[in-house]
Every structure is written in structure tokens, then in C-alpha cells.
C-alpha positions in Angstrom: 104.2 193.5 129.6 103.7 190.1 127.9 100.3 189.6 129.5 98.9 193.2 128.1 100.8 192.7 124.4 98.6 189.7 124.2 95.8 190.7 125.8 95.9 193.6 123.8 96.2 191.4 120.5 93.1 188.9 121.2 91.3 192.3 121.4 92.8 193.5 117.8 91.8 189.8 116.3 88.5 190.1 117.5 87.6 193.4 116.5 88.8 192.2 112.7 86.6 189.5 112.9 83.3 191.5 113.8 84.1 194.6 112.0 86.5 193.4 109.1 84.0 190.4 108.4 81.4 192.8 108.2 83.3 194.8 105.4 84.2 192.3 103.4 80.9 191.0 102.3 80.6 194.2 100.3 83.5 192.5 97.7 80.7 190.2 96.7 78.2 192.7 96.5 80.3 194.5 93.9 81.8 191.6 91.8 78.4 190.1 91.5 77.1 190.7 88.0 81.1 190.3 86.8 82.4 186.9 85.4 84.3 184.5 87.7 87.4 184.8 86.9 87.0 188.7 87.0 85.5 188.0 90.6 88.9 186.3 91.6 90.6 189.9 90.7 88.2 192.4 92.0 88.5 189.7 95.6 92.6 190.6 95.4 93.0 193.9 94.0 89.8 195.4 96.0 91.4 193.8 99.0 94.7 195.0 98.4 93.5 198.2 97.5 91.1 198.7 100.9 94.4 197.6 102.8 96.2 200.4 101.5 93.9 202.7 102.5 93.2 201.3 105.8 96.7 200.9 106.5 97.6 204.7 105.7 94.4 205.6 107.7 95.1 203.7 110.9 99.2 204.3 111.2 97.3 208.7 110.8 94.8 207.8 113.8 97.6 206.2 116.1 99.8 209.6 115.4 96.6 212.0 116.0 95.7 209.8 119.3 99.3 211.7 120.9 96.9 214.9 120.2 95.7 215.9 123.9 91.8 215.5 124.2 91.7 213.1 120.9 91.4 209.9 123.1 88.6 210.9 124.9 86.7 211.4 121.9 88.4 208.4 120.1 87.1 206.0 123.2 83.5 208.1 123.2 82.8 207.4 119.6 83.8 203.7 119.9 81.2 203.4 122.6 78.8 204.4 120.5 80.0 201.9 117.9 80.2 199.0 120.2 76.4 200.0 120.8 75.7 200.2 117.5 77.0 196.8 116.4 74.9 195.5 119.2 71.3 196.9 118.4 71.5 197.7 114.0 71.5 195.3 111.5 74.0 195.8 109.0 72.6 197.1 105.5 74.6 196.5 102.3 73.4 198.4 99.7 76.4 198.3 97.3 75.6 198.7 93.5 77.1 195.8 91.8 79.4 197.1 89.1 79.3 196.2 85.3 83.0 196.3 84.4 86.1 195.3 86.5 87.8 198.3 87.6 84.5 199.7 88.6 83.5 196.8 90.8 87.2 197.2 92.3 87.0 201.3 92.6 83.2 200.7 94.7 85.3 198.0 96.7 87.7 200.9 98.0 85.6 203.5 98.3 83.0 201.3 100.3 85.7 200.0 102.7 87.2 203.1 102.7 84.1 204.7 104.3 83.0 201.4 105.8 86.2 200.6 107.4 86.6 203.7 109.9 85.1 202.4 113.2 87.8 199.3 112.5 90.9 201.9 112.1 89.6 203.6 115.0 89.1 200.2 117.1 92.8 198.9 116.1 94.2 202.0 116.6 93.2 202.7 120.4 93.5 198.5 120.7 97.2 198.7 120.2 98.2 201.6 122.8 100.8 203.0 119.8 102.4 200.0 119.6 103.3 199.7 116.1 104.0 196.2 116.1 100.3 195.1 116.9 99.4 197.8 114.2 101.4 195.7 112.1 99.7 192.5 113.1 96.1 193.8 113.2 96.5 195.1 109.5 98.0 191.8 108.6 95.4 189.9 110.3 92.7 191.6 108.8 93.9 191.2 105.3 92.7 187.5 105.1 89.8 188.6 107.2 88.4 191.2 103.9 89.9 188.8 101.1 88.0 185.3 102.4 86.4 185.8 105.7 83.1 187.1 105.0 81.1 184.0 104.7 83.0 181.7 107.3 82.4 185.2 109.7 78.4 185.5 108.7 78.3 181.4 109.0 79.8 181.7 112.6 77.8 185.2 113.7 74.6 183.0 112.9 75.6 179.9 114.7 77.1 181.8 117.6 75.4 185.2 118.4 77.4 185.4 121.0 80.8 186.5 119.1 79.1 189.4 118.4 78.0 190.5 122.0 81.9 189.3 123.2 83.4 191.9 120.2 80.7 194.4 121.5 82.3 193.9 124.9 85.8 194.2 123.9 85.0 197.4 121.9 83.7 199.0 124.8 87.1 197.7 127.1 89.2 199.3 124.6 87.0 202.7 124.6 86.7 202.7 128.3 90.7 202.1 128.5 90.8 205.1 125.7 89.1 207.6 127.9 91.2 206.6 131.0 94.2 207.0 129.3 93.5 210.5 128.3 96.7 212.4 129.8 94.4 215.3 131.1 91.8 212.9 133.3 94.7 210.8 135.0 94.4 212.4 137.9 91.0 211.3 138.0 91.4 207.8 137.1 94.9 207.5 139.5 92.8 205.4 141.8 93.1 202.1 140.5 89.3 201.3 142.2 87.9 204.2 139.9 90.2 203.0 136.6 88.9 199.5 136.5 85.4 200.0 137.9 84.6 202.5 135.2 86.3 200.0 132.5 83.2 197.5 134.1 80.6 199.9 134.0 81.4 200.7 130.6 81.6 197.4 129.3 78.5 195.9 131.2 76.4 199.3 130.1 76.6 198.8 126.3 75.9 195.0 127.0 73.1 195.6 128.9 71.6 198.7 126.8 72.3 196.7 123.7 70.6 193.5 124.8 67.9 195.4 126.3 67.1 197.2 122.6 66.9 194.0 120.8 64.6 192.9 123.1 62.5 195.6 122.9 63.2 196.1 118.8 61.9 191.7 118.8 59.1 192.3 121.3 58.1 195.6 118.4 58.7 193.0 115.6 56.4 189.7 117.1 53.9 192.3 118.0 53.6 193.6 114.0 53.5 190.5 112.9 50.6 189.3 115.1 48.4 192.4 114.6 45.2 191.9 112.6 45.9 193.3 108.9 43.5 196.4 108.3 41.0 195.4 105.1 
């Protein structure tokens, strides 16, 4: 029980640090035509505010996951996101705002609607355990308030963090889908449970990597094309 509380925590801090990280870049965005020291409050009330939100959202996605049916869709949609945060770049398009509490209201709002695939991610992480709930919210609070550049820095230098959180996206959406009440009969062989968790986790590696190699082929091929006079 102690192996898979902690396993299951590694996999909650490391989908904060590619998902939250990502979020929390958009505080900047919004603060940046405000003073500094009106920076410094739009940083802790945005954060507190997005917190609340994503706190009340996640402890409403771990009660609807008891709904019969709602994990298989919860662990399809995070394959899809796990894919996703493999083969698009991110695009922050956030207005900056002019006054304070309108640089703080486009932080929550932003993070609100930004923030989903990491409720959803924590939520099927922790297995209903409300305690690494707990710890997943409280870890990604310092994640959204001061993270975002030493996240970027790290994403750059190491590409791989970002093909490892990939990874343990898909684990936790494969371990979703076999924990769906209705398909246990299906997954009762433990063969069938933990091969499927591998083919899971090694196809959205391998269709991801496969994309950006196609999508950097596309991209050296544009730039090396004669320009039409």
C-alpha cells in the first residue's frame, strides 16, 4: 500500500510540473503592462484565486469518477491529452490587463479553463484518495505562484521531462480505463491489465515522437524551399 501511495504521488508531482508550469506562465502574461509591485499582488491573489477554483473543481471530478462509465471517459480524454502535450506547442494568447483586479480576474478565468486537463490528471492520479488530493493541490500551489520560469528553463534544457510526464499521463489514463467497475472482468487477468497499461503508455510515446518528427521534417523542408518571386 506504501509502494502505490508513493508511486501514485511521484505521478501527481509530475503532472503539476508539466501541466501546472504550463499554467502559470499566463500570471505574467496578465500582470505585464501593471507596475511591480501590483505584479507581486496579481502573482498571490491570481494564484490563490485559481487554487480555489481548482481545488473546488478537482475534490467535484474525484466524486463524479464513483459515476459508473465516467472513468473510462476520464482515462480516454487524458490519452488524448498526454498526446497532445507531446505533439502542440503551447500558445498563450492572454491580453495583458490595464488595472489590477482585471489582470487578477483574466488570471482565474485563464486557469480556470486552462487548468482542466490538470484536475482531471490529479484526480484519476490519486485513486480517491483524498490525502494525495490534498498534497497534489498543495504542491501545485508553489508550482502556479513561482514555477513557471524554473519549469520553461528545465523543459528547454531537458526535453525529456516532458516526454516522461507524457508517459505518466498515459499510465494514469490507462490505469483509469482498467479500473472502470464494468470492464473488470475484462482486465481480471493480470497479463491483459498490465500489458494494456504498456501499450498505452508506449503508443502515445511513440505516436507523439513520431509527429514531431514529421511536424520538424515539414518545418526544415519550408525553410529550405526556394522563395517564389
Amino acid at each position: 500500500m506504501e509502494t502505490e501511495f508513493l508511486t501514485a504521488l511521484f505521478a501527481i508531482i509530475m503532472i503539476d510540473l508539466v501541466l501546472a508550469g504550463d499554467n502559470a506562465i499566463l500570471i505574467g502574461l496578465a500582470a505585464r503592462k501593471l507596475p511591480k509591485h501590483q505584479q507581486k499582488k496579481v502573482i498571490l491573489w491570481g494564484a490563490i484565486g485559481a487554487i480555489v477554483i481548482r481545488t473546488i473543481a478537482t475534490l467535484l471530478v474525484v466524486y463524479l469518477l464513483e459515476i459508473p462509465g465516467l472513468h473510462l471517459i476520464g482515462g480516454i480524454l487524458l490519452v488524448w491529452i498526454a498526446y497532445k502535450l507531446l505533439v502542440e506547442e503551447e500558445e498563450h494568447e492572454v491580453t495583458a490587463a490595464d488595472s489590477l483586479w482585471g489582470a487578477i480576474k483574466t488570471v482565474i478565468i485563464a486557469d480556470a479553463l486552462m487548468g482542466l486537463d490538470n484536475v482531471l490528471a490529479v484526480a484519476g492520479a490519486s485513486h480517491g484518495n483524498m490525502l494525495l488530493v490534498t498534497i497534489g493541490l498543495l504542491v501545485s500551489i508553489p508550482v502556479v505562484m513561482w514555477g513557471s520560469t524554473i519549469i520553461l528553463r528545465m523543459i528547454e534544457r531537458f526535453p525529456i521531462i516532458v516526454t516522461i510526464g507524457a508517459g505518466i499521463l498515459g499510465w494514469t489514463a490507462a490505469k483509469m480505463i482498467v479500473g472502470e467497475p464494468f470492464m473488470s472482468g475484462f482486465f481480471a487477468n493480470p497479463f491483459v491489465k498490465y500489458g494494456f497499461e504498456i501499450v498505452v503508455v508506449a503508443g502515445i510515446i511513440t505516436a507523439g515522437t513520431l509527429k514531431q518528427k514529421r511536424a520538424a521534417k515539414e518545418q526544415a523542408s519550408q525553410k529550405g524551399a526556394p522563395k517564389a518571386v
